[in-house]
C-alpha positions in Angstrom: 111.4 65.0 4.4 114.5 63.8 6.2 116.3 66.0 4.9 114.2 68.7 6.6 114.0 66.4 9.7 117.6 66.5 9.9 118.0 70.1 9.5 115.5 70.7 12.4 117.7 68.5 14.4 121.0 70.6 13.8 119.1 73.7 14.7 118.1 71.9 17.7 121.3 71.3 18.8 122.7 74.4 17.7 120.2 75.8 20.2 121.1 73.6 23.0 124.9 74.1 22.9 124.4 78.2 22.6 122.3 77.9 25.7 124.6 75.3 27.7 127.2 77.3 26.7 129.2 78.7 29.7 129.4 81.9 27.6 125.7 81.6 27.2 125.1 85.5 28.1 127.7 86.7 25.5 126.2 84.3 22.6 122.6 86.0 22.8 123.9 89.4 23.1 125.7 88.7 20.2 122.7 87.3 18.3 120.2 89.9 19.4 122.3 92.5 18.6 123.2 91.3 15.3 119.2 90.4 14.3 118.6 94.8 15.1 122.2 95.6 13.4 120.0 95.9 9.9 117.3 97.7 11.4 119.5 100.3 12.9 121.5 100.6 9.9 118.3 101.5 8.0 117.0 104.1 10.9 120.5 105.8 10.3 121.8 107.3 12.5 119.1 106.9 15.0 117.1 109.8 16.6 117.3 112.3 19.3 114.7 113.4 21.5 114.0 116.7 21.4 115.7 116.9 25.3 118.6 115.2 24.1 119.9 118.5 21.8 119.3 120.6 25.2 121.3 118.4 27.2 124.4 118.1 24.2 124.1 122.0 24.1 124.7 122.4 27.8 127.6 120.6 27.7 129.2 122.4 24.4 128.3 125.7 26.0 130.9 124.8 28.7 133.4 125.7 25.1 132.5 129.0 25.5 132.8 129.4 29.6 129.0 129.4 30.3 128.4 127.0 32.8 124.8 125.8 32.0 124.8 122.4 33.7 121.0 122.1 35.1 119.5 118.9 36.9 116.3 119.9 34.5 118.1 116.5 32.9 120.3 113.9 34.8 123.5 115.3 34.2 124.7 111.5 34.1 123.0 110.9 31.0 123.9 114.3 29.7 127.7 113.1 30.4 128.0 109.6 29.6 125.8 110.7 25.8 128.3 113.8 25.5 131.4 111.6 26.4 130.7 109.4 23.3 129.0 111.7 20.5 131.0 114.5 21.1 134.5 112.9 21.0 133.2 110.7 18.1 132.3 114.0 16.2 135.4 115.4 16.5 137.0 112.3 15.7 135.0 111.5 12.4 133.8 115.3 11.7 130.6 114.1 11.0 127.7 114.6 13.8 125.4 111.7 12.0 128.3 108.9 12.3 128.8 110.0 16.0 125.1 109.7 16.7 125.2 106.1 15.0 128.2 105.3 17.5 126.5 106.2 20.3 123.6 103.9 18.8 125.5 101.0 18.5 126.9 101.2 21.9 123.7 101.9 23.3 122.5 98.5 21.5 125.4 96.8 22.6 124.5 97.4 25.8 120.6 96.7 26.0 121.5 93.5 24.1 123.8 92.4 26.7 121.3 93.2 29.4 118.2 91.0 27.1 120.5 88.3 27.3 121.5 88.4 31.0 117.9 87.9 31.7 117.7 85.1 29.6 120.2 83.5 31.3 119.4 84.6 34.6 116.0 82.6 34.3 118.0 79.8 32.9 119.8 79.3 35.6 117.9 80.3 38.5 114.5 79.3 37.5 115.1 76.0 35.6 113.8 78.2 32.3 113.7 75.2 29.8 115.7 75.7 26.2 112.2 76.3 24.1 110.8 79.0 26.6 114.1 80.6 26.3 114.6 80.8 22.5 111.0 82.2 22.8 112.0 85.0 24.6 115.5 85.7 22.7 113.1 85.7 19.3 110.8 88.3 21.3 114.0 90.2 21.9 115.9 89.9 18.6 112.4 90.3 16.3 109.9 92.4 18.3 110.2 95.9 16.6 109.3 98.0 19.1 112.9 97.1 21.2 115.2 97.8 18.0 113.3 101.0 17.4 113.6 102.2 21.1 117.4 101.0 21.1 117.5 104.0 18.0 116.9 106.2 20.2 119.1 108.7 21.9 117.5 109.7 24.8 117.9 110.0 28.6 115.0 107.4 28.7 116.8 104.7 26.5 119.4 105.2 28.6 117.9 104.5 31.7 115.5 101.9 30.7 118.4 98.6 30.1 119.2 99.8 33.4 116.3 99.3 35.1 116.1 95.9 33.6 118.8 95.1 35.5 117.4 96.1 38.5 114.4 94.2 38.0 116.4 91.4 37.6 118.1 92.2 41.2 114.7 93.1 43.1 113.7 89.0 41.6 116.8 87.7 43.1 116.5 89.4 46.6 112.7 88.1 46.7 113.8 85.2 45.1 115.8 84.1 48.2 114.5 86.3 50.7 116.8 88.6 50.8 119.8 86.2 51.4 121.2 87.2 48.2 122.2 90.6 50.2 124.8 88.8 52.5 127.1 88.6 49.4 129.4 90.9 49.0 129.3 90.7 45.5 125.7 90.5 44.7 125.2 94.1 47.5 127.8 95.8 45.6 126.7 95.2 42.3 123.2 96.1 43.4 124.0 99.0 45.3 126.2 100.0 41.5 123.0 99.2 39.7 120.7 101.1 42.0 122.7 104.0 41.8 123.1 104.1 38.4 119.3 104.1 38.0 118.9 107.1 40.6 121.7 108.9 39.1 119.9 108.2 35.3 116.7 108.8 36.4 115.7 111.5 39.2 111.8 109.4 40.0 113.8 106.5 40.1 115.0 106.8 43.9 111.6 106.5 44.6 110.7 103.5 43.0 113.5 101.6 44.3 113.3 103.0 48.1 109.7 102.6 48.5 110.2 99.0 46.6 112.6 98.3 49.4 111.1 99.5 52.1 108.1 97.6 51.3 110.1 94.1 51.5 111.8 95.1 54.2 107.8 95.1 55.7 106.1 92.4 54.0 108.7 89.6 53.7 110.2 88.1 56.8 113.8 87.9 57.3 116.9 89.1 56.2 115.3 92.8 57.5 118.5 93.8 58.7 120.3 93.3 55.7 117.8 95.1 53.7 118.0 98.3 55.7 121.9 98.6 54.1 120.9 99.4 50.7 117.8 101.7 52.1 120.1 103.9 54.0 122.9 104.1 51.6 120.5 104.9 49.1 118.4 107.2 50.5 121.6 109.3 51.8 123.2 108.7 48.0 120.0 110.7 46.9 119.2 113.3 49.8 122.2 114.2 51.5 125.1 113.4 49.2 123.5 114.3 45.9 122.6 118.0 47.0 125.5 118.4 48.0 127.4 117.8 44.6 125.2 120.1 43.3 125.6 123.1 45.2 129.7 122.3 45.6 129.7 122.5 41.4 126.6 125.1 41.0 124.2 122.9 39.5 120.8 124.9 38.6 118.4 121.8 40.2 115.2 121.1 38.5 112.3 123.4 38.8 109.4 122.3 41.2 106.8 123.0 38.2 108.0 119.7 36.8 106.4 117.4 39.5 103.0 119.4 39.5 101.7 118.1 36.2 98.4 116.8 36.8 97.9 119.7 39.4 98.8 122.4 36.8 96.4 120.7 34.3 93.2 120.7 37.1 94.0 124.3 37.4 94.3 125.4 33.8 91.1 123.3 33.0 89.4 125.1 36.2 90.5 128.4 34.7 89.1 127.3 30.7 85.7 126.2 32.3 84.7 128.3 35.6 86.9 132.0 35.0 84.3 133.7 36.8 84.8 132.2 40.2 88.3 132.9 40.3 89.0 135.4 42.8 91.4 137.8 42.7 93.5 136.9 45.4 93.4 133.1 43.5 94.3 134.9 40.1 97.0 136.2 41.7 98.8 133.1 43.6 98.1 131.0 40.5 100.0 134.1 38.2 103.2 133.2 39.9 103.8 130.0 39.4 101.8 129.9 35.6 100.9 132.2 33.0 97.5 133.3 34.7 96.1 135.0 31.5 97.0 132.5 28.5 96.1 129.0 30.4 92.5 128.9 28.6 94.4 129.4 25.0 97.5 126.8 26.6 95.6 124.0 28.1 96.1 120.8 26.2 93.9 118.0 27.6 96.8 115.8 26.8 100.5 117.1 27.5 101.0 119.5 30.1 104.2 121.2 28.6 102.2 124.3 27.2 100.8 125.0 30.9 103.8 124.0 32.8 106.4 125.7 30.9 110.1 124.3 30.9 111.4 127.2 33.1 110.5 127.4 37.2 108.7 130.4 38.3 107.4 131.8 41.4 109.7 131.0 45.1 109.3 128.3 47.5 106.2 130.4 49.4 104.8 130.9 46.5 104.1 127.1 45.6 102.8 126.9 48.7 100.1 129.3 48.2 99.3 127.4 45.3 98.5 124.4 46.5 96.2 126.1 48.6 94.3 127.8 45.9 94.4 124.1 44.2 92.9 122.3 46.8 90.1 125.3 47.4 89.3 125.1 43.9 89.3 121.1 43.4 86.6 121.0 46.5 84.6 123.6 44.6 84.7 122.1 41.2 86.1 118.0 41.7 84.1 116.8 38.5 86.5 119.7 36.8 89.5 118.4 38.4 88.5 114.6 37.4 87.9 115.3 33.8 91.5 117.4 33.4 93.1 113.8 35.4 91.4 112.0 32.7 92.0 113.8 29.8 95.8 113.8 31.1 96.0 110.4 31.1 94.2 108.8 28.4 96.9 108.6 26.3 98.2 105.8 28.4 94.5 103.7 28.1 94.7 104.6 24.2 94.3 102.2 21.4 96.4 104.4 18.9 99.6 103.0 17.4 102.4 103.2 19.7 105.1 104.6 17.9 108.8 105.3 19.0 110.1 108.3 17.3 112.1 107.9 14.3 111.7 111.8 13.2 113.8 114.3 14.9 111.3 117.0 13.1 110.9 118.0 16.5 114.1 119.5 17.6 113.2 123.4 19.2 116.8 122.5 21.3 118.5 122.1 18.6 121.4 125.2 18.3 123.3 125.6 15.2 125.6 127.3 16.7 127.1 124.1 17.5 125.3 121.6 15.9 124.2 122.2 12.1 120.6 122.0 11.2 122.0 119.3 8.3 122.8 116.7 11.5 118.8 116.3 12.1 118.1 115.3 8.6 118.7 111.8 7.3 120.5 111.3 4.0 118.5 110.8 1.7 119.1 106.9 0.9 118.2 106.3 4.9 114.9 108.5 4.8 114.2 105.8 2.1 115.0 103.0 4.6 113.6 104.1 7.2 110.3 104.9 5.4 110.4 101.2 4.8 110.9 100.2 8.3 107.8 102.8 9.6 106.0 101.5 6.7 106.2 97.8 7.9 105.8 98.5 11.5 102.3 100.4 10.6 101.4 97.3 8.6 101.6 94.9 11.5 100.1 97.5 13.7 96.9 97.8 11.2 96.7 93.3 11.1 93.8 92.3 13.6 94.2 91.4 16.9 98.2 91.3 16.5 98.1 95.4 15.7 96.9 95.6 20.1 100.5 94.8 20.6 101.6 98.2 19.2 99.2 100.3 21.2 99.7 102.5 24.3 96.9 100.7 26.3 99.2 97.2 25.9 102.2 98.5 27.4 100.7 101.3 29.5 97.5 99.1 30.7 96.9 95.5 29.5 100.4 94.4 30.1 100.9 95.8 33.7 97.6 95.1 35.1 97.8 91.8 33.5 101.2 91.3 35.5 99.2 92.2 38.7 96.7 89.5 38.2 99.2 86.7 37.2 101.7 87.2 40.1 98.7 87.5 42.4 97.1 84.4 41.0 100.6 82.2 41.5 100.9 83.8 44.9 100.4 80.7 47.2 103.0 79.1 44.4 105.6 80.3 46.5 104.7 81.8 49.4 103.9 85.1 48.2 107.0 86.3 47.9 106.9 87.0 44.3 104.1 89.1 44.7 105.9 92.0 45.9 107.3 92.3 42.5 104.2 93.9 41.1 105.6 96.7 43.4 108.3 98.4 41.5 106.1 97.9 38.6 102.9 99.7 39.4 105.4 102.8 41.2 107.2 102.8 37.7 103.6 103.0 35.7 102.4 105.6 38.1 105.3 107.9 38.9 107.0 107.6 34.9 103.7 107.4 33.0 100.8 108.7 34.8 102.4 111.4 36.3 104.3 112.6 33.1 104.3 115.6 31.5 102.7 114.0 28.1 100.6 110.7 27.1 100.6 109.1 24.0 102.4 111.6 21.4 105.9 110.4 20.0 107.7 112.5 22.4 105.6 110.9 25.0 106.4 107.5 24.2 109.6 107.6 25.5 108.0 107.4 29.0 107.0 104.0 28.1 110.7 102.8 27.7 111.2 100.7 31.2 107.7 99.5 31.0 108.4 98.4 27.4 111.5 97.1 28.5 111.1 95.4 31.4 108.2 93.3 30.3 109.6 90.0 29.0 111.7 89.6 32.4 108.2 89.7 33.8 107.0 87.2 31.6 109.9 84.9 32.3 109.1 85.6 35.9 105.3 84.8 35.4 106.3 81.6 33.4 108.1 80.4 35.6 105.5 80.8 38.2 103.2 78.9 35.8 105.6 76.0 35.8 106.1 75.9 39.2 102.7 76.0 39.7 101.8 73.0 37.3 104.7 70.8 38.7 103.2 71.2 42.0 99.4 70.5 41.9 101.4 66.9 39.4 103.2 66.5 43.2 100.0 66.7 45.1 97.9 64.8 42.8 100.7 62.2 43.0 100.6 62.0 46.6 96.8 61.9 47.3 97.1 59.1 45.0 
């Protein structure tokens, strides 16, 4: 028994000195990324989204003289994943070892980013040693990060990232935006921001409206906000656009951001045919394909209506927003089943699942990248069977298994948030509050308004939610703390 005692005690202040430690930050990267090293070994050698095969296949055609750069994807996470895999496969001839690479770099990354906001808490919040290990345990042992790290995707990409931003958007409300008179902190903020807009194409909008939205609600400092609002907001409207005309970059078609729309008019079409008129069949037939939408219409992912290629002009969308609205006022109970349908994947109680297949893979050319490179070796289907098969197991243990659902990270968790930081509010002046901003704009413009809900391709939407939840728990513990120190301080001095 004292032996045990005394081993307890070691660990103890083994735990202590890693979090004292000056290097703090590096130590917990190092641990978390060494507690998902086996996991990722065994999902060998990690998995590409379907997108992620169209966006290596752009850059490769550039080989041949076809210059097929499109914003459809952010061409900075078609770079920056083409600058690693594509050197590392010529390096090791071997596509598989230069997916792993870009996996372990990816996880390298992501871990560094966990442990920042360990720290971050630590030292700007008072975050005790226990609630800390807490959180790095949540980080090193929680499957759900290891098996997002695995993937290569735009959205893995982005989502360590936006952590970091999160982290930013605390400070600024954190000190009421005095963090912005230091040089340091505005550039790295401004390097951060940027990163996430240039990553991400909704993201401009969560941050802008994020700041703007301070810069309304929280006093002082005002001026200082409006520098990274109108550096921004040029970055992304005036100096963007122009980059992609000077190099000829195809920009996204408009059909992406009409999701939900296109899904209220397809489900219009499947239920009330014979009150389209044919002026409405015809402005609907240029921007979708009028005649298949009954056979296309999926309640749940709005690829098959939307297609991946823009139709139609300008005008043209115009007139169909028209028809949309004329129809929606005929038939609104039509147009509020197709919303819900569309998103119920997000309220769902099925497993949430990152993808560990790449059986999906219609991007994929072998022209320049074999079929053999999207099929594991046989000893790490094995392995990776196991890890699927374990993840499934906790899933399937009651009450624990609502942890891996779409409804906890898509629902419980951020509505959840909302209450908490609304409940602490008075702990601190409400300026914490404003933090629930960012959130709900990330739920609602990267989930609810995505093309898909709750299919493995359609997790991946999930990834800043999923990520950015245990800095919001810090955030919300700390609030708790703070909030139990102080009603201790009053009771004292009643007494």
């Amino acid at each position: 028994m004292k032996a045990m005692k005394k081993k307890q005690h070691e660990f103890s202040k083994a735990i202590d000195r890693i979090f004292n430690s000056r290097h703090r930050t590096l130590w917990l990267a190092l641990i978390i990324f060494l507690c998902w090293l086996p996991v990722l070994i065994m999902l060998f050698p990690g998995t590409l989204a379907n997108d992620t095969w169209g966006q290596l296949n752009q850059v490769m055609n550039l080989k041949d003289g076809a210059w097929t750069i499109s914003a459809h994807h952010p061409v900075f996470d078609t770079s920056f994943m083409s600058i690693i895999i594509l050197p590392a496969a010529h390096i090791f001839n071997n596509w598989q070892l230069a997916f792993f690479v870009y996996v372990l770099i990816q996880a390298i990354f992501t871990s560094l980013v966990f442990a920042y906001s360990i720290s971050y808490f630590k030292d700007k919040f008072k975050q005790n040693n226990r609630t800390s290990f807490i959180f790095l345990l949540i980080f090193c042992f929680f499957p759900v990060f290891v098996m997002s790290v695995q993937n290569i995707s735009k959205d893995a990409l982005f989502s360590w990232l936006y952590v970091l931003f999160t982290i930013q958007f605390i400070e600024i409300l954190r000190t009421k935006g005095e963090a912005l008179k230091r040089m340091q902190f505005l550039g790295a903020f401004l390097l951060v921001c940027i990163l996430c807009i240039l990553a991400k194409k909704a993201a401009v909008y969560v941050i802008l409206v994020s700041l703007v939205v301070v810069l309304l609600f929280q006093k002082g400092n005002r001026a200082r906000l409006l520098i990274p609002i109108s550096v921004l907001a040029i970055f992304n409207f005036a100096f963007l656009p122009a980059v992609r005309y000077t190099f000829n970059i195809e920009p996204s078609g408009t059909q992406e951001m009409l999701s939900v729309p296109f899904q209220q008019t397809a489900r219009f079409v499947k239920e009330h045919e014979s009150e389209v008129t044919t002026e409405e069949k015809e402005i609907i037939g240029k921007v979708l394909e009028y005649e298949k939408l009954p056979v296309l219409y999926d309640p749940t992912d709005a690829d098959p209506v939307k297609g991946y290629e823009p139709r139609g002009e300008k005008n043209d969308y115009k007139e169909y927003l028209k028809v949309w609205i004329a129809q929606g006022l005929r038939h609104p109970e039509t147009y509020l089943a197709a919303t819900a349908d569309h998103l119920s994947g997000w309220f769902s109680f099925n497993l949430y699942q990152p993808s560990i297949s790449m059986a999906h893979h219609s991007q994929q050319n072998d022209y320049y990248i074999p079929e053999s490179a999207t099929e594991r070796p046989a000893v790490f289907n094995t392995t990776a069977d196991i890890v699927d098969n374990i993840y499934k197991f906790i899933y399937h243990i009651p009450l624990i298994g609502v942890i891996f659902t779409f409804a906890f990270f898509a629902t419980i968790i951020p509505y959840s948030f909302v209450i908490i930081f609304f409940k602490y509010r008075k702990a601190n002046g409400c300026k914490y509050l404003l933090v629930i901003v960012p959130l709900l704009l990330s739920l609602f413009i990267g989930c609810y308004l995505a093309p898909v809900s709750a299919n493995l391709e359609g997790a991946r939407y999930l990834f800043p939610i999923v990520y950015s939840t245990p800095t919001l728990a810090m955030l919300a513990t700390s609030l708790y703390h703070s909030s139990k120190v102080r009603k201790v301080q009053n009771s004292d001095g009643a007494s």
